[in-house]
N, C-alpha and C positions, 0 to 999 in steps of 0.2 A: 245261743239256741235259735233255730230256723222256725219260725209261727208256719203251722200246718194250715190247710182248710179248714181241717175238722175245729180247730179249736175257732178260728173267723166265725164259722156259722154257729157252733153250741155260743158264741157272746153273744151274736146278734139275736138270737132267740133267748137266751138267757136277756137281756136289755129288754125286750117288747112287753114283757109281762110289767113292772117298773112305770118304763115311759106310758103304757096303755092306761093304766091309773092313774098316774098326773095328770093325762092330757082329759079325764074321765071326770076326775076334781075341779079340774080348769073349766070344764065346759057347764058343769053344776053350777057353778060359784058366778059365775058370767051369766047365765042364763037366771038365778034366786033374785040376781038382784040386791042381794045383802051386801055388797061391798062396789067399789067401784071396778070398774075395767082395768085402769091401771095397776089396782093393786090386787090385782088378779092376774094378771100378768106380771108384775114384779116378783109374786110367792114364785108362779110357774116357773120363772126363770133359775131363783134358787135352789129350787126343788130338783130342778134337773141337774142342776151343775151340784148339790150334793148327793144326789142317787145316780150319778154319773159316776165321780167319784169314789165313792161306794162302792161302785160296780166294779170300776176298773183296779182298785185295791184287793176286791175279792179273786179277782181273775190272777193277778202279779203274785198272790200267792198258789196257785194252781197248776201243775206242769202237764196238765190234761193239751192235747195237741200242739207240746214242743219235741222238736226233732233236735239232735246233739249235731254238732256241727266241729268239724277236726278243721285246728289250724296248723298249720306249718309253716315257718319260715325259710324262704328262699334267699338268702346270701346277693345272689347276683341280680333279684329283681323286686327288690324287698321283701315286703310281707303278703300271702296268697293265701285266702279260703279254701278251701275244699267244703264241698256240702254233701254229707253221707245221706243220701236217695233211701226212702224206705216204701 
């Protein structure tokens, strides 16, 4: 399958809402005073790499802006894409 625009920009706006609250957490928690910098920064780092993952899992099962894509084999110059334009 060929990844369209449309689905590129619905992830990155789908992502902003996510990442806009970690980094909203991150700034709270840094700023209280309750814990230190570092481990304030260690959650954030987590926190991303699993609402990343998360995210890109929720997307893998979603066929919202895949284009189908024909393949064919050529004999005399191996193997060739073709991408069906929509």
């Amino acid at each position: 399958m060929l990844i369209g625009r449309k689905r590129g920009a619905a992830k990155a706006v789908s992502w902003g809402a996510p990442a806009a609250a970690i980094t909203a957490g991150t700034a709270y928690f840094i700023s209280s005073g309750i814990v230190s910098i570092w481990e304030v920064i260690a959650a954030d780092v987590l926190l991303r790499m699993l609402a990343s993952y998360t995210h890109e899992r929720i997307w893998s099962k979603r066929r919202y802006g895949l284009r189908p894509v024909r393949i064919f084999i050529n004999s005399q110059t191996d193997s060739t894409w073709d991408y069906l334009d929509r």
